[in-house]
TIKEGU-555243 format. One record per residue: residue in one letter; x, y, z of N, C-alpha, C in turn. Coordinates in steps of 0.001 Angstrom, whole numbers, plus 500000, padded with zeros to 6 digits. Example, Ala and Ser with C-alpha at 12.3 -4.5 7.8 and 13.67 -1.06 7.14 Angstrom:
BEGIN
a513190494310507800512300495500507800513200496700507800;s512850497750507080513670498940507140512900500030507870;
//
This chain:
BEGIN
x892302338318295069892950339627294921894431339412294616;x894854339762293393896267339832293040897101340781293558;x898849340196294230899921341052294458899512342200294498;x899006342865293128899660343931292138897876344784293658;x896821344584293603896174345200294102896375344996295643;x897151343931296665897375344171298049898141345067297937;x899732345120297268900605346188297319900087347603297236;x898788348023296496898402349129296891897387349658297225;x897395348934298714896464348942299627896911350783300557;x895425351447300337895361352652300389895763353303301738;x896234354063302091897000354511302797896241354867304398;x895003355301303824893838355644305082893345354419305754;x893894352776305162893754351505305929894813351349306749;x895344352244306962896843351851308043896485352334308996;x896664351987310282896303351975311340897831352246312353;x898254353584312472899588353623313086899748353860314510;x898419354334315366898197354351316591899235355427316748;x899759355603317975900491356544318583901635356901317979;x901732355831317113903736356262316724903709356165314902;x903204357592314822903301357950313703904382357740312926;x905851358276313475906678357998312930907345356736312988;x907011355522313370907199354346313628908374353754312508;x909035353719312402909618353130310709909552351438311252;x908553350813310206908797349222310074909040348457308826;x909098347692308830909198347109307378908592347696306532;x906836347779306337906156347695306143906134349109304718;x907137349937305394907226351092304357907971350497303417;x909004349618303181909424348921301772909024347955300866;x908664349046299730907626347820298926907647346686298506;x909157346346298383909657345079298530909291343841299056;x909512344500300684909649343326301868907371343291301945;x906933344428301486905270343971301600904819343158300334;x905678342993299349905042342268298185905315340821298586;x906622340829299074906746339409299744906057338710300358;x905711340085301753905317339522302912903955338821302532;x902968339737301761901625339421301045901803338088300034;x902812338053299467902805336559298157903067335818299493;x903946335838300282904043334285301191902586334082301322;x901612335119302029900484334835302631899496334189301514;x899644334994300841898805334112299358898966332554299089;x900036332578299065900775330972298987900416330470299844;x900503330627301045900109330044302302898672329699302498;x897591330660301878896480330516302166896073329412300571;x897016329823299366896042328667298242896932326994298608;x897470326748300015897630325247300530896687324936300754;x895853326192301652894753325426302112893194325667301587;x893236326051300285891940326631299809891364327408299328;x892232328440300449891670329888300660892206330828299436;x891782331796299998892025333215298878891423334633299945;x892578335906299166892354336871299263890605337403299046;x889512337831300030888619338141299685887990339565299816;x888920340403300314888811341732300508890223342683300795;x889909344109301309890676344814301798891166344579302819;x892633344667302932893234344191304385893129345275305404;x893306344874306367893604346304307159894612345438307887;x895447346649308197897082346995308556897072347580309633;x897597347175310898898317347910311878899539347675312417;x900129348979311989901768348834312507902209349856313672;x902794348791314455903713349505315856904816349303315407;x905431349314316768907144349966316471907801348806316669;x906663347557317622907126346322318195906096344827317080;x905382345448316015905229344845315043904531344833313914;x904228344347312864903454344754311472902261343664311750;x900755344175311968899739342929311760898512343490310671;x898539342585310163897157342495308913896638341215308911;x895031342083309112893581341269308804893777341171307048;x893343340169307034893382339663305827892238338750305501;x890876339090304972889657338905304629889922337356303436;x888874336134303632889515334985303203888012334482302873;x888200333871301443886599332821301270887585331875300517;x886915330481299872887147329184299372886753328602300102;x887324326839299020886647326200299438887569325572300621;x888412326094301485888978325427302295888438326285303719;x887071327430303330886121327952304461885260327404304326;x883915327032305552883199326936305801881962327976305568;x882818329445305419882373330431305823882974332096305536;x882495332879304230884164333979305049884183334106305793;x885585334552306278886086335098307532887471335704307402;x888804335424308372889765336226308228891009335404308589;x892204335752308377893360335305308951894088336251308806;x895109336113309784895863337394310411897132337002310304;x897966337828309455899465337914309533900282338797310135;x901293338144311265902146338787311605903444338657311478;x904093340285311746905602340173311148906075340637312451;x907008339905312804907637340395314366909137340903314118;x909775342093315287910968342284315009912068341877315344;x913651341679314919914352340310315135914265340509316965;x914197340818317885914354340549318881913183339446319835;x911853339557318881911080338555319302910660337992317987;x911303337580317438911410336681315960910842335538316704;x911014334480318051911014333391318482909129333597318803;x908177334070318280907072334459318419906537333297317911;x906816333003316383906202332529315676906226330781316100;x907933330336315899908133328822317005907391328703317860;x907236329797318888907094329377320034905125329068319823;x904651330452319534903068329758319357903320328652318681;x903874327581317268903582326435317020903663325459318378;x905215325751318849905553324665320099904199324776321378;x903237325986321742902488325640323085901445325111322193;x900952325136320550899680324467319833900286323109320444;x901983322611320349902083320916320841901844320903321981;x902191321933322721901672320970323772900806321118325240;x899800322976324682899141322844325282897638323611324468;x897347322518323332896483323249322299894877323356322751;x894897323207324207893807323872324516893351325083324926;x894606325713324760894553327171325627895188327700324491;x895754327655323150896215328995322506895853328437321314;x896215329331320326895540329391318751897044328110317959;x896769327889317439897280326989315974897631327734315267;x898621328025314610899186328926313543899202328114312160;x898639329145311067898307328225309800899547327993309024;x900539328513309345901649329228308687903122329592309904;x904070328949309847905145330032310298906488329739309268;x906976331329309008908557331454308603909434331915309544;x910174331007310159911267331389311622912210332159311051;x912833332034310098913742332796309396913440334336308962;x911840334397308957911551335840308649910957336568309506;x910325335975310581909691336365311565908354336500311260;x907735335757310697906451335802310035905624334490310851;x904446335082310995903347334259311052901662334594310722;x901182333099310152899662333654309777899511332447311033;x898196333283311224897203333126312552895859332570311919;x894937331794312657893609331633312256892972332863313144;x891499333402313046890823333962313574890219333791315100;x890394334277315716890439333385317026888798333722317565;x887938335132317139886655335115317352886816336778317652;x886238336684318497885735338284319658887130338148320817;x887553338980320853888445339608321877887233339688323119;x888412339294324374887736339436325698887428340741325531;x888184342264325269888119343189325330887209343734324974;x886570343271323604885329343331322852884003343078324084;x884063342044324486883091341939325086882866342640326084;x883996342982326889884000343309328362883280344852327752;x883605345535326830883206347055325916881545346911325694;x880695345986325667879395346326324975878576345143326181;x878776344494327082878143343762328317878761343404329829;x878100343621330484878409343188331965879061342001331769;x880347341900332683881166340328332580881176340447334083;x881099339037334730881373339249336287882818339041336925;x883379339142338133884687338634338354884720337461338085;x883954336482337881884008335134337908885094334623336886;x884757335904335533885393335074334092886378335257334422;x886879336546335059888902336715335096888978335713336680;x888414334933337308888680334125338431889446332875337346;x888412332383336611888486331329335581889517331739334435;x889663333050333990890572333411333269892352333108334121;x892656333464335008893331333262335718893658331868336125;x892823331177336964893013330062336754893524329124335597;x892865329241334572893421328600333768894899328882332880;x894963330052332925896282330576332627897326329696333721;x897032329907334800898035329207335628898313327659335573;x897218327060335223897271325495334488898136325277333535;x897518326462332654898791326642331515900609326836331732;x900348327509332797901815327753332770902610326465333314;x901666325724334621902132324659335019902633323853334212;x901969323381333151902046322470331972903360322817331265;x903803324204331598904907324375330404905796324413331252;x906068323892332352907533323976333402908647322876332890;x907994321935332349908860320820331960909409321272330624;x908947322184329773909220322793328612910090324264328490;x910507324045330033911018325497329721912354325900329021;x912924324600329216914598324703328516914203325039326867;x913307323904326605913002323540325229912512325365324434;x911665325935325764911316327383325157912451328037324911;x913229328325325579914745329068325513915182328672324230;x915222327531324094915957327688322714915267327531321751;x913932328194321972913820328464320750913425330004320346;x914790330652321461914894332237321466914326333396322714;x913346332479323389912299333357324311913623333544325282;x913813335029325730914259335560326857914423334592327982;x915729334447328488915903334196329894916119335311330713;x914736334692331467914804335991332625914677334879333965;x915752333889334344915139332970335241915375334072335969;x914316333387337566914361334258338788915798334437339589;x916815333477339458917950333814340027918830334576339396;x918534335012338071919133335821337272918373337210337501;x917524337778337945916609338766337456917627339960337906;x918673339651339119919634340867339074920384341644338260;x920882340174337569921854340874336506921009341102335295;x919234340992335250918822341510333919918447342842334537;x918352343436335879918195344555336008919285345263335668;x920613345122336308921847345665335839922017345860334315;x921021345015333457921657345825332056920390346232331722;x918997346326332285918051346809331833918638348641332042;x919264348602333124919141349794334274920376350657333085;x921737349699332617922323350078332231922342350837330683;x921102350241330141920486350838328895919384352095328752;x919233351687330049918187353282330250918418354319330128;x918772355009328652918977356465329128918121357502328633;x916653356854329542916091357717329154915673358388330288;x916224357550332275916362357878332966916779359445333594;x915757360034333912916378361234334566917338360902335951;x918703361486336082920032361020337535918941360512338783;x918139361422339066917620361333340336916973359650340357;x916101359742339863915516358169339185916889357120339024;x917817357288338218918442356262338267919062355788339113;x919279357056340113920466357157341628919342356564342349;x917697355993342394916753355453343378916880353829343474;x916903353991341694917557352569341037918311351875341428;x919558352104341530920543351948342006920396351525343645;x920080352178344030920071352193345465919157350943345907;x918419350604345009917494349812345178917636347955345265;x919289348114344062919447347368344052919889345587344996;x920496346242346379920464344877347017919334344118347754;x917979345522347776917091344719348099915954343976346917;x916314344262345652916137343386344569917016341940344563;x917910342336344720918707341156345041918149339724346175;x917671340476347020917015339853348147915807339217347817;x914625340020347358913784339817346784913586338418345180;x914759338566345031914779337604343669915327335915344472;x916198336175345641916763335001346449915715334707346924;x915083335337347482913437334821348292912632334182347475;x912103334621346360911383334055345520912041332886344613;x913149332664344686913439331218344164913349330261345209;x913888330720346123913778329716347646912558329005347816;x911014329945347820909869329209347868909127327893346937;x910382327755346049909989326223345180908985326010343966;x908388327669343462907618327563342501909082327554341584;x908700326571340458909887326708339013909319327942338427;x910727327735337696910660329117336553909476328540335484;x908755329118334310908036328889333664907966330032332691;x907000329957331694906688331010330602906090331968331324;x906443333455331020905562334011331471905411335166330212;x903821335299330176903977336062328715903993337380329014;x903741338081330119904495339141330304903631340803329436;x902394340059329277901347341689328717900172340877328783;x899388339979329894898392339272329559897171340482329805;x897117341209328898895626342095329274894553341592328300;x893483342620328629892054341538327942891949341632326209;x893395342689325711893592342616324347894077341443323781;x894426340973324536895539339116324353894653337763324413;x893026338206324594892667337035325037891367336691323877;x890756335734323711889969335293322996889313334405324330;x887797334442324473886743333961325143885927333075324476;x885715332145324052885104331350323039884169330758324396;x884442330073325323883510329347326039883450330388327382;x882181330040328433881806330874329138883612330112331013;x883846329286330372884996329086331620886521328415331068;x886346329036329483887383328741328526888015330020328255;x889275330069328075890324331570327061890911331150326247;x891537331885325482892446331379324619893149332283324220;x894980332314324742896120333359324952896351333220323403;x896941334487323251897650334535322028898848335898321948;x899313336061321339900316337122321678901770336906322233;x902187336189321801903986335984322548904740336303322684;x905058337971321806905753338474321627906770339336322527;x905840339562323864906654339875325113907281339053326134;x907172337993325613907126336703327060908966336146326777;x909245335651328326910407335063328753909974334038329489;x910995333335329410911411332458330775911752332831332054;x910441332977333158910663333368334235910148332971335213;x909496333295336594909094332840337361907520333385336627;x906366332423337262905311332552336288904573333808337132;x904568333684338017904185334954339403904374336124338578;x905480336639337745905697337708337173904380338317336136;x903624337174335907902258337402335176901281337983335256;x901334338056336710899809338021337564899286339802337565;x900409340275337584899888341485337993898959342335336269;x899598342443335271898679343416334475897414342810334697;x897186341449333684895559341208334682894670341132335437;x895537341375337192895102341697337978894590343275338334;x895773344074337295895501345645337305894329345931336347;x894222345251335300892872345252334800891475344983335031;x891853343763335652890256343525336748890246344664337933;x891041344981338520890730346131339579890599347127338916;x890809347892337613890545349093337050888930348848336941;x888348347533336610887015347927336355886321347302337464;x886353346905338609885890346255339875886307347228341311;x887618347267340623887514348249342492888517347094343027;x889620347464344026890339346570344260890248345750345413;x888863345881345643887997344065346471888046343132345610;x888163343041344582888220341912343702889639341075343762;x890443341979344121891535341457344064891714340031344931;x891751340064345810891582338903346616890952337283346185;x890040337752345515889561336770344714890874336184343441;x890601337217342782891612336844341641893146336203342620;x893190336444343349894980335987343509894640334690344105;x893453334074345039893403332702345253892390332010344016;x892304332859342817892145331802341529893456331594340997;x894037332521341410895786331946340480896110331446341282;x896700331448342782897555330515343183896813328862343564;x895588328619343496895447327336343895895915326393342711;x896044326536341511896945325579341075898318324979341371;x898689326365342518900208325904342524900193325360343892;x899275324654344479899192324716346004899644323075345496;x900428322737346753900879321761346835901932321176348006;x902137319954348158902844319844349584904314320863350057;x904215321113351195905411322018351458905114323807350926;x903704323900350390903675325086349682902721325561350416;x902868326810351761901125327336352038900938328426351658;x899499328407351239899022329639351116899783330975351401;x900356331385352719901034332868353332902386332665352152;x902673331176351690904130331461351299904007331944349704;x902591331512349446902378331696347737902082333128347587;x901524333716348159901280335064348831902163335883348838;x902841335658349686904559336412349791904998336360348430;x904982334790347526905846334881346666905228335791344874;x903593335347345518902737336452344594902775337976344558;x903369338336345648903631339862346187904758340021345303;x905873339421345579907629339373344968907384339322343190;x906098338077342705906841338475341621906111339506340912;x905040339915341520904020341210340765905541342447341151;x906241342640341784906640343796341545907995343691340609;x908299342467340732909699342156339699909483342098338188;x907885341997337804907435342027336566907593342621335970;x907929344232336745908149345386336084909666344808335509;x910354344170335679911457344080334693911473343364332936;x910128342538333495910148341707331720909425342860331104;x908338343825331846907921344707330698908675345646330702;x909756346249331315910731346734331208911837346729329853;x912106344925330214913139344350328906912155344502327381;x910848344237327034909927343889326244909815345225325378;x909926346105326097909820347845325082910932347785324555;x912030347155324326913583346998323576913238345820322275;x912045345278322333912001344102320658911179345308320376;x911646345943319486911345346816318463911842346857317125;x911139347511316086912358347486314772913170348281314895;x914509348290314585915219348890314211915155349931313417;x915421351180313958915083352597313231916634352877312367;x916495353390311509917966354172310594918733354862311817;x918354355667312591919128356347313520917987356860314620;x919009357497315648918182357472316352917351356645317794;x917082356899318834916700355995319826915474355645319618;x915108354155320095913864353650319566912649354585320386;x911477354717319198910340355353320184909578354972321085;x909998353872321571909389353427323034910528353257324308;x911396354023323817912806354076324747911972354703326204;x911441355803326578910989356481327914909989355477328368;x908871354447327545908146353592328206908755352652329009;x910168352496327911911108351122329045911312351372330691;x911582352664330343912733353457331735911098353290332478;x909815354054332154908811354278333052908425352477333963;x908879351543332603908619350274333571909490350119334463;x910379349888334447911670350163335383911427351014336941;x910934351963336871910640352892337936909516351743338889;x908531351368337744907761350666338474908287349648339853;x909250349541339846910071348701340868910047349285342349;x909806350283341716909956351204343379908423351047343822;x907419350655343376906087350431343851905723349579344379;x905269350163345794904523348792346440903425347983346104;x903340346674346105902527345704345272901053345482346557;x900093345705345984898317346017346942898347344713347313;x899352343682346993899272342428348206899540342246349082;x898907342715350145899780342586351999900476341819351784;x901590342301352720902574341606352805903489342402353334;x904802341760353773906552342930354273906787342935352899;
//
C-alpha cells in the first residue's frame, strides 16, 4: 500500500474514544505522511509491507496504529503497531529498547525506534490479558503469577535505575515524592479551594509517610505506573509480557501494586487481595526484611501511587490553547491521597 493511499485512510477508522476534541499530531498531513513513510521504510528492512487498512487510535497522551503486514520477512500475516508519544514521555521508545537489554523476557522488542521523534514500531505481542479475561474464566492464580513476576522484573531493574533516568523516565525517587507533590499540587487548577485546602493539610503526614518508606530498605526501581490488564500480553499459562511505558518513573516499585491489585478485586471480591500482595512481596523478602515491614511498606506505597498517576495525566500533546483535556483526571488522582489503602495497617 502506497503513501498516497495510508494518507487517506478514511475517517470512520479513527478511533478517538472519549476526547473527541483531542488535537494530536495526527491531524497534520504532513507529520502522518512521515510518520507512515518512516514505518514503510522500517518495515521494507525487514521484508515486510503494508497489507491492509490501518486502524488508528488517538488520545490526548498518544497516536497508535495497527498496521496490517505480509512478506517475506512473515511467517504469516499479521500486524505491527506504531507509536507516536508526546514530548513529555518521548523516553518511551529508549526505554522499551533498554528493558528488551536487559530484561527480554518479560517485555516486547521494538522493531524500530526514532528518539528524536518519539516514534516507535512494536511487534504484535498476541491477545491482550484483557481479551481473555472478556470471553473465559481466568483464576486468581494468573494475576498471583502475574504479579509475581512483575516484581522479578522490577528487581532486575534496580541496578538500572540511574541508567533509566537518563534516558528521560521521571524521577519520582521516594525521598523526593514531597516535593513532586508540591508541584503536582501546585499545577492543579483544576482543584476545587476546599480539596486543595485538604491537600495541603495533608502534607506533613505525606512527608512522614515518604521518610518511612525509604527507611524500610526496598530501592527505588521502575515503576510503570498503569499496570492494568490493557498493558499485558499472556502468551504462556505462568508467563506476561508488559508493554506500555509511557506512564512510568523512577520510584519506589510498591507504587505499582495497587491498579492491578484494584483490578483483580473489581472482578474477585476483595478476599483475593491477600493473596495477590504475598505474590508481590515474596520476591522482595530478604534478610532484615519481614513480612509486617513489607506490608506496612506495601500499604505506603499503594497510596503514594496516586502521585505518579497524578504526574502521568500532564505527558499529553500540547493543545494551541487552552488547558489540557485530562487536566480534572490529574487533580481526581491527587485527591486519591486522602484514601485509605484495604491493606491493614496504621
Amino acid at each position: 500500500m502506497a503513501i498516497r493511499q495510508l494518507r487517506q485512510q478514511r475517517a470512520d477508522t479513527v478511533d478517538r474514544g472519549a476526547y473527541a476534541d483531542a488535537v494530536t499530531p495526527w491531524e497534520q498531513e504532513s507529520w502522518r505522511v512521515s510518520a507512515l513513510g518512516w514505518v514503510q521504510e522500517r518495515l521494507a528492512e525487514r521484508g515486510l509491507r503494508v497489507s491492509g487498512d490501518l486502524a488508528v487510535r488517538l488520545r490526548p497522551w498518544s497516536v497508535l496504529v495497527r498496521v496490517p503486514v505480509d512478506g517475506r520477512g512473515a511467517e504469516e500475516p499479521g500486524a505491527v503497531w506504531f507509536k507516536a508519544n508526546p514530548p513529555a514521555s518521548a523516553f518511551e521508545g529508549p526505554l522499551t529498547a533498554a528493558l528488551a537489554r536487559w530484561v527480554p523476557e518479560h517485555v516486547l522488542e521494538p522493531l524500530a525506534v526514532d528518539a528524536g521523534r518519539a516514534w516507535v514500531l512494536l511487534p504484535d505481542g498476541g491477545e491482550l490479558f484483557r481479551t481473555t479475561l472478556s470471553r473465559a474464566a481466568v483464576e486468581p492464580l494468573a494475576w498471583e503469577h502475574l504479579l509475581g513476576q512483575y516484581a522479578h522484573l522490577q528487581r532486575a531493574l534496580v541496578p538500572h535505575a540511574g541508567e533509566i533516568e537518563r534516558l528521560g523516565v521521571p524521577c519520582a525517587r521516594t525521598a523526593a515524592l514531597p516535593e513532586v507533590f508540591d508541584r503536582l499540587l501546585a499545577g492543579a487548577t483544576a482543584l476545587e479551594p476546599q480539596a486543595r485546602a485538604r491537600l495541603e493539610r495533608l502534607r506533613p503526614r505525606l512527608a512522614h509517610w515518604c521518610a518511612e518508606l525509604a527507611s524500610l530498605g526496598v530501592d527505588d526501581t521502575l515503576d510503570h505506573a498503569d499496570l492494568h490488564d490493557g498493558q499485558l500480553f499472556w502468551p504462556a499459562p505462568d508467563r506476561f509480557t508488559f508493554f506500555d511505558w509511557g506512564d512510568a518513573a523512577v520510584s519506589h516499585p510498591f507504587c505499582s501494586l495497587r491498579i492491578p491489585a484494584e483490578k483483580a478485586m473489581a472482578r474477585y471480591g476483595p478476599d483475593v487481595l491477600p493473596r495477590l500482595l504475598d505474590a508481590y512481596l515474596e520476591p522482595w523478602t530478604g534478610p532484615g526484611r519481614t513480612l509486617a515491614d513489607l506490608r506496612r511498606a506495601a500499604r505506603l506505597g499503594w497510596r503514594l501511587s496516586a502521585l505518579s498517576r497524578a504526574a502521568s495525566w500532564g505527558r499529553v500533546f500540547p493543545a494551541p490553547s487552552g488547558p489540557p483535556p485530562v487536566a480534572a483526571q490529574g487533580a481526581e488522582s491527587l485527591l486519591e491521597l486522602l484514601n485509605e489503602p484495604p491493606i491493614p495497617g496504621r
